[in-house]
N, C-alpha and C positions, 0 to 999 in steps of 0.2 A: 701541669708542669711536664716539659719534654721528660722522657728515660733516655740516659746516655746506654752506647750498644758500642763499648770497647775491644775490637777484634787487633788481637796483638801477641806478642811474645809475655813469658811469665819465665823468670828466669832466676835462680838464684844467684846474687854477684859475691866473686871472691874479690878483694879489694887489695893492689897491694900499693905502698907508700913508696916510690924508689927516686933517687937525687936527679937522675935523668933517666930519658928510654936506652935500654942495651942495642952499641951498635951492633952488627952481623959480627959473630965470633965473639964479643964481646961479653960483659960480667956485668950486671949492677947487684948487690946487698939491699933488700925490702929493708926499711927502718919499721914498717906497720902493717898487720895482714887480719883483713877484719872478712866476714861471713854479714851477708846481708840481704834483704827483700830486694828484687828490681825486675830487670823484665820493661822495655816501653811501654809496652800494652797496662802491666800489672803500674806500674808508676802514675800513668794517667788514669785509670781506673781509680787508683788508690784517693790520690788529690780530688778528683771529681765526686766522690762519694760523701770527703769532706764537706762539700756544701749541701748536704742534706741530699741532695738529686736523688735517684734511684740510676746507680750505675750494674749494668749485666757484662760479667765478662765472659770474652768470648775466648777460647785458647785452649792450652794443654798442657796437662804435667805429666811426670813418668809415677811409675811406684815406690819412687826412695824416697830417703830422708828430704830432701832439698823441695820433692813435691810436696809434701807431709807439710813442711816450714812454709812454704807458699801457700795453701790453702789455708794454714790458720793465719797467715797474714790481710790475706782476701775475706776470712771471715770476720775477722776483729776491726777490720776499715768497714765493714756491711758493704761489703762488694755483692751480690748475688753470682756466684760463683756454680750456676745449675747446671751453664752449658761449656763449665771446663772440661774439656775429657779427659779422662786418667788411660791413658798406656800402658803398657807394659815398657819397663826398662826406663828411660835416663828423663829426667827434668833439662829442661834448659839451663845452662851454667855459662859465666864469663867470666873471664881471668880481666882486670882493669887496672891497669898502670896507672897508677894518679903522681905526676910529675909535680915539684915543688910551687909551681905555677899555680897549679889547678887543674890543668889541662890534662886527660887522660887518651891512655890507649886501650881500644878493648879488643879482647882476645874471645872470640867463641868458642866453646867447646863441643860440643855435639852438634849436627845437622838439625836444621829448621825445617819442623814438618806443621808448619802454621797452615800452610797450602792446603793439607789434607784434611781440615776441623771443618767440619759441616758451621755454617752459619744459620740461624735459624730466622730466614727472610720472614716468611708470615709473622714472627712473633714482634716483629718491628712496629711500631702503628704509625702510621702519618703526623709527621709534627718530632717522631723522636730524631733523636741525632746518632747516626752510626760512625766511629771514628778508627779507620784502617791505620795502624800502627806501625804495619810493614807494609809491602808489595809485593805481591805474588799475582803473573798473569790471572792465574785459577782464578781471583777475585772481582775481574773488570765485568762476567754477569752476575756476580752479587749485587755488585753495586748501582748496575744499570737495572737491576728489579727493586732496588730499595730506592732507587732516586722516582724511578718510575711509580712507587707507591705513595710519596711526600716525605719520603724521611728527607733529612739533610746530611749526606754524606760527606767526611773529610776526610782526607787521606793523605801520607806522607806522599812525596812528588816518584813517578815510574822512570825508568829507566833512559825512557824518550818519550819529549813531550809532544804532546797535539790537539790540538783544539775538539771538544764535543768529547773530553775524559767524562764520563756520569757522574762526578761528583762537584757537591758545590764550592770546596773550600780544597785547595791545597797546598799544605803546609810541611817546611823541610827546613834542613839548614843549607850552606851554600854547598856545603861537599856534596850532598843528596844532588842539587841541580845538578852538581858538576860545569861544563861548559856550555850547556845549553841558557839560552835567554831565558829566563820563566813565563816571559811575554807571549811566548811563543804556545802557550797553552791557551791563554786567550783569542777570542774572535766574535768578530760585528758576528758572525751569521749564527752562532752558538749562544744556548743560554746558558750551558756550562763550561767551565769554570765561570763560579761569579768572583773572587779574589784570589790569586796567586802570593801568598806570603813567602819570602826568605828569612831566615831568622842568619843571624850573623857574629853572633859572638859578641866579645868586645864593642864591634862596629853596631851591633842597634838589629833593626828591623827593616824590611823594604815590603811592601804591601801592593800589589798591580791589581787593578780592576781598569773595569772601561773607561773608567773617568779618569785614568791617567797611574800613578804611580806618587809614592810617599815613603818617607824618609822616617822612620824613629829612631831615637840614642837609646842605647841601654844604660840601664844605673851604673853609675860608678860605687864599685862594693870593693871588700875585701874577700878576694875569691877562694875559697876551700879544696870544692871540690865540684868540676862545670859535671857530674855524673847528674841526669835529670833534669838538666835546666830545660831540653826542651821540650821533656815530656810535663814540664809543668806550666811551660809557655801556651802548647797548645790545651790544659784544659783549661787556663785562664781565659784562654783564644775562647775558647767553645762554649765555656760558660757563658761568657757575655752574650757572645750571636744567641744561645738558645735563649737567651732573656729580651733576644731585640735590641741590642744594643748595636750602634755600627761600629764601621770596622775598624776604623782607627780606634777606637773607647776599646776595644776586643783587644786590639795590638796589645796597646799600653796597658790593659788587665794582665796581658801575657807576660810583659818582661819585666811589670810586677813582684808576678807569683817565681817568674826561671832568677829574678837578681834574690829573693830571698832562698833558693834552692841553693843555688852554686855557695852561699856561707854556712855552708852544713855539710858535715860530713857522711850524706846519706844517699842511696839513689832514688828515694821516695822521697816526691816535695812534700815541705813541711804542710801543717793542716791551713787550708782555705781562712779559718778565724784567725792567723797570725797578719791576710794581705787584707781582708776583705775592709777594714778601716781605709787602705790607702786606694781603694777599686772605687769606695765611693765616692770616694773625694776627686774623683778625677771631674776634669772640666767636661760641660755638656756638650760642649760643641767642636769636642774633637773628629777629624775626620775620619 
């Protein structure tokens, strides 16, 4: 069985509950101010561990309480937590407006020094799956020695796309593309990208490989809180590909696991054994 190799943010989230976003100069009154595990990196980590896998993270904490709170987080999900490094001074923190919707805003508070964490290439073996949580130039020869080795590398979408990116799999939401086509990361003369995923909120899924381009709905739920829907989309996403599954059955394992996230008040998707009835039940011959 693959080892997932989660390189990402580890963050403690401050959560506040507010009736709308504050315009410029304006006021809003929190109704709820909650303290909580998150982090993209640590969220996907978190969920992926649930399925029994052997998940490594890869990341950093500072020396206070909030890292303190994230490593025994990481240890009680059996994250392998070896090649976190501990800093000197601030953990990562985000301040998260969660709007009566669902819908949130997030606020970062310290600078992202994710760029600077050694990855530890050799310890990758052929066949594991390494999943880049952020984007950071520094990262494109990590990734081009881990693809080069057989790992399967996924990675949120860069800044600007182009064909012959080193990894196999890249997965975002629409704001991530921004204005760029996703298409445009693919090409006849490239074997990478092999699928371009958009994940879309409300509106579903959009899935691009060479064979063309696909369409999926997301569940209609009652939404909470959308904090982690996509970090639980992609380790739906990833669990399946690392089990051979195609890409559509991966999709739909994804907005699975992100429609049971966003009905909870948390930024760590709920455990793997709450979707995993409805993952197998999915039809064989979806594309």
């Amino acid at each position: 069985m693959a080892d997932f190799w989660v390189i990402g943010p580890i963050a403690w989230d401050r959560v506040l509950r507010v009736p709308c976003l504050p315009r410029s100069g304006g006021f809003v009154q929190a109704t709820e101010v909650a303290g909580r595990p998150g982090g993209a990196g640590a969220n996907a980590a978190i969920a992926l561990a649930s399925t029994g896998a052997t998940v490594h993270m890869v990341g950093y904490v500072g020396d206070d309480e909030p890292g303190a709170r994230m490593r025994t987080a990481l240890d009680e999900a059996r994250v392998d937590a070896g090649f976190v490094h501990a800093r000197r001074g601030h953990t990562s923190e985000v301040d998260i407006l969660v709007e009566p919707s669902g819908e949130r805003a997030i606020i970062g508070i310290w600078p992202d020094l994710l760029h600077t964490v050694p990855v530890p290439v050799t310890q990758v073996r052929s066949g594991d799956v390494a999943y880049f949580a952020a984007w950071h130039e520094e990262f494109l020869p990590v990734m081009r020695q881990l693809s080069e080795s057989g790992a399967v590398v996924a990675t949120v979408p860069p800044p600007r796309l182009a064909p012959g990116l080193p990894a196999a799999y890249l997965i975002g939401s629409q704001d991530q593309y921004g204005d760029q086509d996703p298409r445009s990361a693919l090409s006849a003369g490239t074997a990478m990208p092999v699928a371009v995923v958009v994940t879309r909120g409300a509106d579903g899924v959009v899935a691009h490989d060479r064979d063309g381009s696909a369409a999926y709905p997301a569940q209609q739920v009652d939404v909470v809180n959308t904090t982690g829907a996509g970090d639980a989309f992609v380790a739906g996403f990833l669990h399946q590909i690392s089990s051979g599954d195609s890409l559509g059955r991966a999709v739909a394992a994804g907005i699975i696991w992100a429609a049971a996230t966003v009905q909870r008040p948390a930024s760590v998707p709920p455990p793997w054994s709450q979707v995993a009835g409805r993952v197998l039940a999915l039809p064989p011959d979806q594309r």
